[in-house]
C-alpha positions in Angstrom: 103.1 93.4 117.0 103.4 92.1 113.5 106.7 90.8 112.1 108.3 94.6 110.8 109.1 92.5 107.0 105.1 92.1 106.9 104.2 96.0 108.0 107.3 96.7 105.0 106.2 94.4 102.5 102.7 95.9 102.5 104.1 99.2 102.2 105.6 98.4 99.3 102.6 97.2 98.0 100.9 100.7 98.3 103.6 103.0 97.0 103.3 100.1 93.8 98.9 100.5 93.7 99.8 104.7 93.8 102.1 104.6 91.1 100.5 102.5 88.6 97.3 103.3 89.3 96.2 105.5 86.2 98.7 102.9 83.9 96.4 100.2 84.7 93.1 101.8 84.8 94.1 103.0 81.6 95.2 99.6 79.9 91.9 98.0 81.7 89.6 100.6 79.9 91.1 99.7 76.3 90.7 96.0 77.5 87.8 96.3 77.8 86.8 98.4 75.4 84.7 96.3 72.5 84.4 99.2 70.3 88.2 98.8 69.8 90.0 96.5 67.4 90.9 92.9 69.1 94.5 92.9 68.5 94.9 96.6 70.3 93.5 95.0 73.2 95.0 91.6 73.4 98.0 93.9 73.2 96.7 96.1 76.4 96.1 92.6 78.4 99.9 92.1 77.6 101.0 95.3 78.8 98.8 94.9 81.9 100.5 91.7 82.6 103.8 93.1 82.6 103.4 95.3 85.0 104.3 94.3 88.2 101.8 91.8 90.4 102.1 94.2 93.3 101.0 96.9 91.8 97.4 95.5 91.6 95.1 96.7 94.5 93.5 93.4 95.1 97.0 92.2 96.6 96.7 94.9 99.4 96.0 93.9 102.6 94.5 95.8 105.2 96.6 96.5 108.9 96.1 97.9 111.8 98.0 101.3 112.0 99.1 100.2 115.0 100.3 97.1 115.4 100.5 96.1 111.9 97.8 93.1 112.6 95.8 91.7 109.3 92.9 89.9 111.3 90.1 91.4 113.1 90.8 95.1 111.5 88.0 97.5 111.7 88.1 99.8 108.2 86.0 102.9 110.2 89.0 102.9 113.1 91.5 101.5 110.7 93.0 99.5 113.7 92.4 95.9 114.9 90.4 94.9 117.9 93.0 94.5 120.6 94.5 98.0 119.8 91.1 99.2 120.0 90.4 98.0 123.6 93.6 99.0 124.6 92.9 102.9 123.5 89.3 102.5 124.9 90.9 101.0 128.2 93.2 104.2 128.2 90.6 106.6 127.4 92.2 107.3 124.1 88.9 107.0 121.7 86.3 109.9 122.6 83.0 108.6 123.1 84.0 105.2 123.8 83.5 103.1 127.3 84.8 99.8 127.6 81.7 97.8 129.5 82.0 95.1 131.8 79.2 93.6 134.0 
């Protein structure tokens, strides 16, 4: 089981990506928009920079639902490996056998 601070933290870190989503979408199409004037978009960079760091979606992180694990994490199951042998042991996951020989 993850540490509960780390399984909080990240989070956090998702209500932040929903809320400024469309703000910084926004200020990163006038950014990089060349038909604009340069100074409006230095000034979008500057805005987009003020906005908090964890509010970017490359600082998320992905967990197992879980446990809260950040290693070994399969995206389709959106759990790690060990929780997933321990469903498949239990006969939790439909379909699924665990094999042994």
């Amino acid at each position: 089981m993850a540490k509960v601070s780390m399984i909080n933290r990240q989070k956090k870190r998702e209500a932040l990506v929903a809320k400024y989503a469309d703000k910084r979408a926004e200020l990163k199409a006038i950014a990089r928009d060349e038909s604009r004037p340069m100074e409006e978009r230095f000034k979008a960079q500057l805005r987009l920079a003020k906005l908090p760091r964890n509010s970017s979606a490359t600082r998320l992180h992905n967990r197992c639902e879980v446990t809260g694990r950040p290693k070994a994490y399969y995206r389709k199951l959106r759990m790690s490996r060990i929780a997933l042998r321990d469903f498949a042991s239990r006969g939790q996951i439909p379909g699924m056998v665990k094999s042994s020989w």
